[in-house]
C-alpha positions in Angstrom: -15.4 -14.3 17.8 -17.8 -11.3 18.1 -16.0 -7.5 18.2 -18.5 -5.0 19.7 -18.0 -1.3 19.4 -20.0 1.9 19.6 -19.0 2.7 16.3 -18.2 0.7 13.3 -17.1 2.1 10.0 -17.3 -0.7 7.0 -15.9 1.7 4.8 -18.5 0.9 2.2 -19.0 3.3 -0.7 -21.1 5.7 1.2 -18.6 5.7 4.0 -21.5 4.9 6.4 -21.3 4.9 10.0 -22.9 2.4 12.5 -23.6 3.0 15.4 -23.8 0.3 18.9 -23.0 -2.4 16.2 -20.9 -5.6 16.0 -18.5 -7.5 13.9 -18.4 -11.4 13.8 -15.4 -13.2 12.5 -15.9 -17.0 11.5 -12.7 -19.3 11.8 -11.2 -19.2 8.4 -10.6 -15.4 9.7 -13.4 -14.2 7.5 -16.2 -11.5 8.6 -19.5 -12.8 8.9 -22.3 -10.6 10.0 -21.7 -6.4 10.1 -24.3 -4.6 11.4 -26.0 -3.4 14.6 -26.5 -5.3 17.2 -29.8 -5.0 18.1 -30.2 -6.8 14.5 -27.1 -9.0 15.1 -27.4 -13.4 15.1 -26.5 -15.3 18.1 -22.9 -14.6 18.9 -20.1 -17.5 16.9 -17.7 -17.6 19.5 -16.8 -15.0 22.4 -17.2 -11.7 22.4 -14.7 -8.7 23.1 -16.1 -5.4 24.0 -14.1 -2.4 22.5 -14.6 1.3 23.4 -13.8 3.3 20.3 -13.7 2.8 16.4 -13.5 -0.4 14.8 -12.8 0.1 10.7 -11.2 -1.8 8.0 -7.2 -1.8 7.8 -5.5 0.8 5.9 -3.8 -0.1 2.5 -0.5 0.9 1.9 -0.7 0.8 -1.9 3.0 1.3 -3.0 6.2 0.8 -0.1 9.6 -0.7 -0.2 9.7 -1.0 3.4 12.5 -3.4 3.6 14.6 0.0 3.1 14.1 1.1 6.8 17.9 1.3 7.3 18.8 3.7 4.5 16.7 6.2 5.8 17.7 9.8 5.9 20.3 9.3 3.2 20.3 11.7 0.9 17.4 13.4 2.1 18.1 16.8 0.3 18.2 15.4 -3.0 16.3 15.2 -5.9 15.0 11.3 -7.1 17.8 10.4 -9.7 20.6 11.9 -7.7 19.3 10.2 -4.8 18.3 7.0 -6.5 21.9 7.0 -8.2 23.9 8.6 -6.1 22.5 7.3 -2.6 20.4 4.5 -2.7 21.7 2.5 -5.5 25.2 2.1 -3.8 24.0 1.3 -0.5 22.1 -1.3 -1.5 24.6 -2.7 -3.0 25.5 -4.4 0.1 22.2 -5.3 1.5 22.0 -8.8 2.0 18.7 -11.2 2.3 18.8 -10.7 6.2 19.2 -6.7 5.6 16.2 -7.3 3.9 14.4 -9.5 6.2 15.6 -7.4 9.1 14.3 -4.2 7.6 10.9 -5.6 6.5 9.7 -7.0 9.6 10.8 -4.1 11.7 8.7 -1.8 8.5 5.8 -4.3 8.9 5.8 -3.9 13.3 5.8 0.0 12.2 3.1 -0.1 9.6 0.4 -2.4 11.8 1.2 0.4 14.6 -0.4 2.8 12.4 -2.8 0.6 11.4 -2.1 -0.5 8.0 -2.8 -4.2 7.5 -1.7 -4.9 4.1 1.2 -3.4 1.5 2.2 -3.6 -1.6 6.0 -4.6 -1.8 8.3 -4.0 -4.9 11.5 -5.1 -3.7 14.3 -7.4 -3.9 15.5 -11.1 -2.5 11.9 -11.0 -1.3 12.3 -14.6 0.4 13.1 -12.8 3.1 10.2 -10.1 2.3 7.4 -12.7 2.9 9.5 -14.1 5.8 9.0 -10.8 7.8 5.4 -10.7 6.5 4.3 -13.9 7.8 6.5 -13.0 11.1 5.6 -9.9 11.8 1.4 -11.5 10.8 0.9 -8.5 8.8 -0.3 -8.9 5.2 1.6 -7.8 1.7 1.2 -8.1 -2.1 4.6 -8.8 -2.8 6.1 -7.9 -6.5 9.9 -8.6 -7.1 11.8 -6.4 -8.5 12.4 -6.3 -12.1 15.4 -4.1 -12.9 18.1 -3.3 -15.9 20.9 -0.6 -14.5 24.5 -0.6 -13.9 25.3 -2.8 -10.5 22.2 -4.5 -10.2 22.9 -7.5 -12.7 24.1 -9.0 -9.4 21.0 -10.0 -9.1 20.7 -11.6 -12.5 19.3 -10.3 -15.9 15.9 -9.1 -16.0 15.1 -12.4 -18.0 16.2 -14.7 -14.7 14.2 -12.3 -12.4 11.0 -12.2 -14.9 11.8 -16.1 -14.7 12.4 -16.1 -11.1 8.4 -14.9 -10.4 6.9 -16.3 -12.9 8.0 -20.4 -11.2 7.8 -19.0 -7.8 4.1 -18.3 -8.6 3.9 -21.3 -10.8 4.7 -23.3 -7.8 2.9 -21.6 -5.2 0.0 -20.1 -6.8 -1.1 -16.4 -6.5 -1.9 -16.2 -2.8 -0.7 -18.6 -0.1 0.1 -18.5 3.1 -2.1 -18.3 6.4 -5.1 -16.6 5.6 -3.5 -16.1 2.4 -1.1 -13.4 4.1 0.9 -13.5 0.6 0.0 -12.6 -2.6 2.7 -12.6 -5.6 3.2 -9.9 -8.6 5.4 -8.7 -10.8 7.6 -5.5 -9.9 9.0 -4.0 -13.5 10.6 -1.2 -11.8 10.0 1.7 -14.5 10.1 2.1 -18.2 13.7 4.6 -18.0 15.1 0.9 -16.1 14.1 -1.8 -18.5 13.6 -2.0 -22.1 10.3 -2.3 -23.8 10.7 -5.9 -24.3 10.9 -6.5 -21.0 8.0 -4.6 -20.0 6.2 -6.3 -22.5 7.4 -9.8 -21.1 6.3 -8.5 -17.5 3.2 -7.6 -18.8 2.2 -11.1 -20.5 3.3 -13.1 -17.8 1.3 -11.2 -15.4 -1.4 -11.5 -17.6 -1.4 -15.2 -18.0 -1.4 -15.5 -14.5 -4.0 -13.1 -12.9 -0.9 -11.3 -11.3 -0.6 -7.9 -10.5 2.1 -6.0 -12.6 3.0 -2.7 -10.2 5.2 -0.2 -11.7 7.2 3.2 -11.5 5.3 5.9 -13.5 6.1 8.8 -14.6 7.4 10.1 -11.4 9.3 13.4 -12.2 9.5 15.2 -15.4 13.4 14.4 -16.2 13.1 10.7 -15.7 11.6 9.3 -18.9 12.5 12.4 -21.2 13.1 10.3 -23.7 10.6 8.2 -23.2 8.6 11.1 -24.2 10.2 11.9 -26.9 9.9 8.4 -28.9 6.7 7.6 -27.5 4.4 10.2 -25.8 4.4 9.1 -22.4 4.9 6.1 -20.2 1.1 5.4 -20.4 1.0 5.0 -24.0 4.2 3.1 -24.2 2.9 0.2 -21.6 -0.5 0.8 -24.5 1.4 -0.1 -27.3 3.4 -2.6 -26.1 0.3 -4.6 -24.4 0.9 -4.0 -20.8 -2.1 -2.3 -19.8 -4.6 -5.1 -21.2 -5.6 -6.7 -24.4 -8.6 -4.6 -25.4 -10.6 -1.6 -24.2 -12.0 -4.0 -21.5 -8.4 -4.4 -19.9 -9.4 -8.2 -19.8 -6.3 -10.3 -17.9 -4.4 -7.1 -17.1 -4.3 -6.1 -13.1 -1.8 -3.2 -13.4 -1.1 -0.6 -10.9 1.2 2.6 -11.9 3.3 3.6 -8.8 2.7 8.0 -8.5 1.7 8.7 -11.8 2.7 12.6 -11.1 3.0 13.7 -14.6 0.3 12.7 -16.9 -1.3 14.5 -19.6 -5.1 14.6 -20.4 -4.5 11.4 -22.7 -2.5 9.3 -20.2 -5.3 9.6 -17.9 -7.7 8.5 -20.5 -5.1 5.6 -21.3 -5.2 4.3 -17.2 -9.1 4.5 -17.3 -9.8 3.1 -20.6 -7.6 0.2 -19.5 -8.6 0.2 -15.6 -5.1 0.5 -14.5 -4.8 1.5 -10.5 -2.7 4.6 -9.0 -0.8 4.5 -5.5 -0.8 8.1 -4.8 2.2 8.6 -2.9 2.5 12.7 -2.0 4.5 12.8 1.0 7.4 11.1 -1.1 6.3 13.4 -4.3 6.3 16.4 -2.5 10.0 15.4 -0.5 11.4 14.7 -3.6 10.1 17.4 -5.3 8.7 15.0 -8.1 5.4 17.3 -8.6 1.9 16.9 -7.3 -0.4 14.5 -9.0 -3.8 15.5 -10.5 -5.6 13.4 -7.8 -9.0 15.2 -8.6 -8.7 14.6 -11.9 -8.0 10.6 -12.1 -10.8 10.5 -9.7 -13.0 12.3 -12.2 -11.4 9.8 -14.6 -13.1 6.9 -12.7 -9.3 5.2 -11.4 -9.2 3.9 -8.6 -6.8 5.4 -6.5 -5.3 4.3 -3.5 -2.1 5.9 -1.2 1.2 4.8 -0.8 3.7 6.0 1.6 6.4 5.0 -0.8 9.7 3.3 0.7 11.0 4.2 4.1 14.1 6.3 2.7 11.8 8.5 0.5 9.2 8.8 2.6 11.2 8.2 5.4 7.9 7.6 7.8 5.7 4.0 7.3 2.3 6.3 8.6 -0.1 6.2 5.9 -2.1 8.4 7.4 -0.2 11.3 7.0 -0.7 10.6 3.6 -4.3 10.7 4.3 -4.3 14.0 5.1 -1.4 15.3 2.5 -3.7 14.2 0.0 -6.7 16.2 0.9 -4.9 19.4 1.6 -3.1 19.0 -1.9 -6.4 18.6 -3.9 -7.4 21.8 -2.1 -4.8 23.4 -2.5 -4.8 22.7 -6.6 -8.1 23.2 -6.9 -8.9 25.7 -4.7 -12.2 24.0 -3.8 -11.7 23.2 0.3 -14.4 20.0 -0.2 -12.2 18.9 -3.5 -11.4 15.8 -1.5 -13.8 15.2 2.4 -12.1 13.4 5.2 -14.5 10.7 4.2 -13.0 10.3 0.8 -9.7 10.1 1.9 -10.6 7.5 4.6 -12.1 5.5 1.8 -8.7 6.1 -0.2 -6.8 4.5 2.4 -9.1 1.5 2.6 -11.6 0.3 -0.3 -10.1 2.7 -2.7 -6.3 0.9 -2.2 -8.2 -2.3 -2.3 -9.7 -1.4 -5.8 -6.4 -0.3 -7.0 -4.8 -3.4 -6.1 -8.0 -5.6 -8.0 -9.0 -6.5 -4.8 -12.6 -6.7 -2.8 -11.8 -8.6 -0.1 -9.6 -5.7 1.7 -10.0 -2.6 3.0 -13.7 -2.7 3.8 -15.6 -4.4 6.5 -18.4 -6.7 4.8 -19.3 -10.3 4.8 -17.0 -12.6 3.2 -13.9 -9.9 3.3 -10.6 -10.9 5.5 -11.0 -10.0 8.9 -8.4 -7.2 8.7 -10.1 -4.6 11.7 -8.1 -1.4 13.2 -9.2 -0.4 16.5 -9.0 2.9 17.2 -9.4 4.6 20.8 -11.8 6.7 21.6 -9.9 8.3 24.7 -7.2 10.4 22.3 -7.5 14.2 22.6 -8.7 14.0 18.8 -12.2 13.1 19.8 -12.6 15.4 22.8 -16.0 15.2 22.6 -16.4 11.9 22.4 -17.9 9.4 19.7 -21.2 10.5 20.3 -21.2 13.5 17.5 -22.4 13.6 14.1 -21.3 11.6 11.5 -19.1 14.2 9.7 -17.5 15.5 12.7 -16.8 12.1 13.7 -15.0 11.6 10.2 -13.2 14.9 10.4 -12.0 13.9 14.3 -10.7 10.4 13.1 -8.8 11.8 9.9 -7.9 15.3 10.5 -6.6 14.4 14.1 -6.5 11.1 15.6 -4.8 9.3 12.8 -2.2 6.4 13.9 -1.3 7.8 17.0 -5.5 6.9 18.2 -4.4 2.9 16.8 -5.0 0.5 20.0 -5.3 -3.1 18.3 -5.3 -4.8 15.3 -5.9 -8.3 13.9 -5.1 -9.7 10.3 -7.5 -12.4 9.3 -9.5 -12.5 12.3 -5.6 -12.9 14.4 -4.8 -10.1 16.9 -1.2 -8.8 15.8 -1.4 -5.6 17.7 -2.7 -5.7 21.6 -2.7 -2.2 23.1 -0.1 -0.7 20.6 2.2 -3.6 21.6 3.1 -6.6 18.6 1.8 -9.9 19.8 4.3 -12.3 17.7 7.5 -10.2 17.3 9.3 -7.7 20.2 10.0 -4.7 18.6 13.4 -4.0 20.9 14.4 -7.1 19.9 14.0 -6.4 16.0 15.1 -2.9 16.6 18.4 -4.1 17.9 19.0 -6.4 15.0 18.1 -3.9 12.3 20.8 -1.5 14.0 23.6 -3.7 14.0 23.4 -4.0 10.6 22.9 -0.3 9.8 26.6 0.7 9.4 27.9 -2.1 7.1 24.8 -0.7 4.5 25.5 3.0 4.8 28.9 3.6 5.6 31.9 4.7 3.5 
């Protein structure tokens, strides 16, 4: 098919926007030609005429969205208490369809805002790529790896390193239509596991090509004494061979989770190593776990993407609010109001997740890249004067204003999945109504 639009924003590196231009998608639901359409081939297929913005999907770099029921518990508290208090006992009775439930009614609420594909650390995640594929979103899913009182349920983290490892064995990497699915390992955090499992994580990733996506040093009391017997978190995953092999980072795709508190020398460590960082600060700043030194990784040369963390931390699946949280925080720290432009933080949400991830083939509209497009309208009050306004102000509009509440359609791999803010393959009520009946068996007495 052929997308036409008076402005198309491939999100490359320059954040360029083209005007009166057009976007072909072949049938393996794959872009073919970008450009404008004055320079544009014959049409493959039929064409659709849209009226606003067409970009690339958002990236929602770190989420445990399957945890849409628990949210609002324990709102007032800070990560451990919450985490061990809260969350840790309430998921002690979710089941697979809890999780299934929860994840596709996440997914419907994440393509609503526009975010195409997310990276998943979670449990029983069967049902996980269940909702995926139902819901026709997309997700890098990463089981959870985890060593703490009540969770050996579950197994020991050996049978869950296992458990990855043959389901990837068997399936490969990325399967799925238009390879919706791609598997990693989740080793929740270094205060959860012991260094030998990290380091197990960590070469079977490696072996594979996988993506290993982790907890990082979130708040400053989590991995005390962590920091006591090694330095950091950074220069523990060093030592024991997590990040990579060498200085290249050959065979290691690793992406550490907030990464609030690092020194000087752990953000050396991440670059030196090419590690990614989901910068999640609406769930850093609920929490209280700090504010990251976003400025600086990006100085560092890390690719950085955003994360809206899980529904019950974050408690809202809109990335981007994190969009603009993230600019007004590098402000703020640096006192320097261009520390971070509305067209970097687009670019954060898109090609910059897609970096973080190891991945070229999201987040940007070019030739050969998934067919992952976000229409936005151009008839929300955000863009009162239309689309026809300089380049920056049309940035500034889009990011500062319009956000997911402008989101009108979206397709993943070239398949519509939103039509007029509506989901095409799943009713919303419907999955609404099955995610509350199961609500009060997780999070009552």
């Amino acid at each position: 098919m052929r997308l036409t639009a008076p402005v198309v924003l491939p999100c490359d590196e320059r954040c360029s926007v083209l005007r009166d231009a057009v976007v072909d998608v072949d049938g393996a639901g794959r872009i073919g030609y970008v450009g404008p359409s004055v320079w544009a081939p014959p049409a493959p297929g039929p064409e659709l005429a849209l009226t606003g913005i067409l970009a690339p999907g958002l990236v929602n770099t770190h989420a445990h969205t399957a945890m849409t029921a628990l949210r609002g518990l324990g709102g007032d508290l800070p990560l451990m208490r919450w985490l061990t208090e809260v969350i840790w006992p309430a998921e002690a009775r979710i089941d697979a369809e809890d999780v299934r439930v929860g994840m596709l009614v996440g997914a419907l609420e994440m393509l609503g805002a526009g975010i195409t594909t997310s990276v998943e650390m979670y449990f029983l995640s069967d049902a996980v790529v269940d909702a995926v594929l139902a819901a026709g979103s997309r997700a890098v899913v990463t089981p959870g790896i985890i060593a703490v009182p009540g969770w050996d349920r579950l197994g020991t983290w050996q049978q869950m390193l296992d458990g990855i490892s043959r389901w990837i064995d068997a399936d490969g990497i990325r399967f799925g239509p238009g390879e919706r699915i791609e598997l990693g390992y989740g080793p929740h955090a270094a205060y959860t596991l012991p260094a030998e499992a990290l380091a197990a994580a960590g070469a079977a990733a490696r072996e594979r090509g996988a993506l290993l996506h982790i907890h990082v040093a979130e708040t400053t009391g989590e991995d005390t004494a962590i920091r006591e017997q090694h330095g950091s978190v950074p220069l523990l995953l060093e030592r024991l061979g997590v990040l990579g092999s060498d200085d290249s980072g050959r065979g290691a795709r690793v992406l550490a989770a907030h990464a609030v508190h690092l020194s000087d020398t752990d953000i050396a460590v991440l670059a030196r190593y090419h590690a990614g960082v989901a910068h999640c600060p609406g769930s850093n700043s609920k929490l209280a776990s700090g504010i990251a030194r976003l400025v600086d990784l990006r100085a560092a040369g890390i690719a950085v993407g955003l994360g809206t963390d899980g529904p019950a931390s974050h408690d809202d699946l809109n990335l981007w609010d994190d969009v603009r949280l993230a600019a007004r925080l590098a402000r703020l720290s640096t006192g320097d109001a261009a520390a971070l432009t509305a067209a970097q933080a687009l670019l954060m949400a898109t090609r910059g997740g897609a970096a973080a991830i190891g991945r070229d083939d999201l987040g940007t509209v070019r030739p050969g890249a998934w067919a992952d497009l976000v229409h936005i309208g151009a008839d929300d009050p955000a863009f009162a004067a239309g689309l026809d306004v300089p380049d920056g102000q049309l940035l500034a509009n889009l990011v500062w204003a319009a956000g997911a509440r402008a989101v009108r359609d979206v397709w993943v791999a070239g398949e519509r999945v939103l039509h007029d803010g509506v989901p095409t393959r799943v009713d919303p009520a419907e999955a609404h109504a099955a995610l509350r009946s199961r609500v009060t068996r997780i999070t009552g007495p």
